[in-house]
C-alpha positions, 0 to 999 in steps of 0.5 A: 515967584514970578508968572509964565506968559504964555503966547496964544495963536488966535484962530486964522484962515487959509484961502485955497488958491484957485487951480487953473485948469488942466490944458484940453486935451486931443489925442492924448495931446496937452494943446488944441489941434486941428487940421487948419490950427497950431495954437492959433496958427494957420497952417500952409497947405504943404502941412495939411493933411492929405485926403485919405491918409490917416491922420497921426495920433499924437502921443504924450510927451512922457513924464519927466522922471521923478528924481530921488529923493534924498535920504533924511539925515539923522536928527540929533539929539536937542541940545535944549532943555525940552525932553527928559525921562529917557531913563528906564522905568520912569513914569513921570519926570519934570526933570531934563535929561541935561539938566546942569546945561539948563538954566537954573530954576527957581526954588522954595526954602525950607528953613527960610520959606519956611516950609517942612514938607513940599513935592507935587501930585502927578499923574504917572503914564504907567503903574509898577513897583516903585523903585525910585524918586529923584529929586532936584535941591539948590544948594545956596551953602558954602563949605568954608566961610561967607554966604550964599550973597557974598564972599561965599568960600568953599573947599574944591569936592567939600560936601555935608551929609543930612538925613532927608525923607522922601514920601510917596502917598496916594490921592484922595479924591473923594472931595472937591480938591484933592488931598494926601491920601494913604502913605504908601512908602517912604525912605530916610537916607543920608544924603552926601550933598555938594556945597555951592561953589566959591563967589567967582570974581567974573560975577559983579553987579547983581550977580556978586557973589554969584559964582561962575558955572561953565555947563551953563555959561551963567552966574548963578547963587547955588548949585543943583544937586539931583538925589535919589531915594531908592525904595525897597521893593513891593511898593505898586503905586496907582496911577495917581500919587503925590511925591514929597519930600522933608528934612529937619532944619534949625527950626522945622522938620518932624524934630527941629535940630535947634541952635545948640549945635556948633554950626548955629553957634558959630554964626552967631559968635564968628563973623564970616561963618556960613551957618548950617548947610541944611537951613540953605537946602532949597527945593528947585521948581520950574517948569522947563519946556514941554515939561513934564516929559513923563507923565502929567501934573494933576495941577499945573498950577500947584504944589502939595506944600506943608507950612506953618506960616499963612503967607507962604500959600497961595491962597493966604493961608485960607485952607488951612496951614501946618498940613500937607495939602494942595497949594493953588489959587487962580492966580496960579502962583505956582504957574511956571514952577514945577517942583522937579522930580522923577519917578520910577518903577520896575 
């Protein structure tokens, strides 16, 4: 994972011009005037005033007139990736509104992180009856042969189906970090899930076996896949919950599948074969600008992660592994990297 820099504008200071003052002022007249000068002229005697007559009281020039001001075209919409949640009832949201025009996040393996549970805690601007969790998973799978670094082949519309879990808790408080409270809802549903595309020849040097993705005008290695979990009704979140999500890989998962199913097998036996789908299904983060749009972050520097393996925390493993808990540190290596999810409710 790499770290966002971030510019800082240090404090500075305007001095205020000095405004030259007004013009003095004679019988409403915006110059000095006297019988005897104009501006510093002398005057002839033909244009003094004669004795006894009333002198003229000059009048201002009137104001000049103030031209319309011309009507504010529309703005339109941004084309950048720096505003989402739109959508009705969501009360958080990291995700872009255009999001497969933005470019490609990062993202956190499951099987090769390895990793079995991972989302993010967040603070949602409003409570409600959950309705819905949406989700952003990388694809790196191919359909038909290769890998996602090389000669990766898959048929045009060819998907898999797999069982993911999605899990909504509340946060515990009560000590000096917080930590997955109560399991407030979950869902498992079968999720259709679109292979990445084949490697496309446009993409070479350290894009090879990239392939070609026009919305974005990028070569990229996998291929974003936004899911929803929908949830019965009668769930009320409270204003704080942590969102995960899990699923069974070859080795992970609350029922690992193992090697004995044919795509594993195949991998190890047939030369070209792309393995198992679900072992090349990431988890996308990054944090995009003005991100989140909804709601906030309880940390921005963090990510709820459950992992067996010290290394992969940031922290090193210091607070524990194989439990869901908050990974931080301050070095913040989850800085820049927002597990991208959106919440809603009715």
């Amino acid at each position: 994972m790499g770290l966002a820099m971030v510019a800082a504008l240090g404090p500075g200071s305007v001095e205020a011009a000095s405004a030259a003052p007004p013009p003095r002022q004679l019988d409403g007249c915006p110059f000095s005037q006297s019988s005897n000068n104009f501006h510093g002229h002398k005057l002839s005697k033909s244009q003094k005033p004669e004795k006894g007559k009333k002198k003229k009281k000059c009048k201002p020039a009137p104001a000049p007139p103030v031209p319309p001001v011309p009507p504010v075209p529309p703005v339109p919409p941004s084309t950048a990736c720096d505003f989402g949640g739109e959508a009705p009832g969501t009360v958080y949201s990291a995700i872009p509104t255009n999001f497969p025009a933005c470019d490609p996040p990062g993202s956190q393996a499951f099987e090769g992180g390895p990793v079995s549970e991972l989302g993010n805690g967040v603070e949602l601007s409003s409570t409600g009856i959950l309705d819905s969790l949406t989700v952003d998973f990388q694809v790196f799978a191919c359909g038909v042969s290769g890998a996602w670094f090389r000669d990766c082949v898959t048929d045009p519309g060819q998907t898999f189906i797999h069982p993911i879990t999605a899990n909504i808790y509340a946060v515990d408080n009560s000590g000096p970090v917080p930590e997955p409270g109560p399991l407030l809802a979950t869902v498992t549903q079968n999720q259709a899930i679109a292979f990445r595309p084949t490697s496309s020849p446009e993409c070479t040097g350290d894009a090879e076996g990239a392939w070609f993705n026009p919305v974005n005008d990028r070569c990229v290695f996998s291929s974003p896949q936004l899911l929803t979990f929908d949830f019965p009704p009668g769930t009320v979140l409270p204003r704080e919950v942590i969102w995960t999500v899990t699923f069974n890989t070859t080795t992970l998962g609350s029922n690992p599948i193992g090697g004995n199913v044919p795509c594993y097998e195949a991998m190890l036996t047939q030369p070209g074969s792309p393995g198992c789908p679900y072992d090349n299904l990431n988890l996308g983060a990054f944090t995009y600008p003005e991100s989140p749009y909804v709601g906030a972050n309880i940390d921005p520097n963090g990510a709820f992660v459950n992992s067996p393996a010290y290394y992969v925390y940031c922290d090193g493993g210091a607070g524990g592994t194989g439990r869901l808990r908050l990974d931080t540190a301050p070095t913040g290596c989850w800085a820049g990297f927002t597990p991208l999810g959106e919440i809603r409710v009715t």
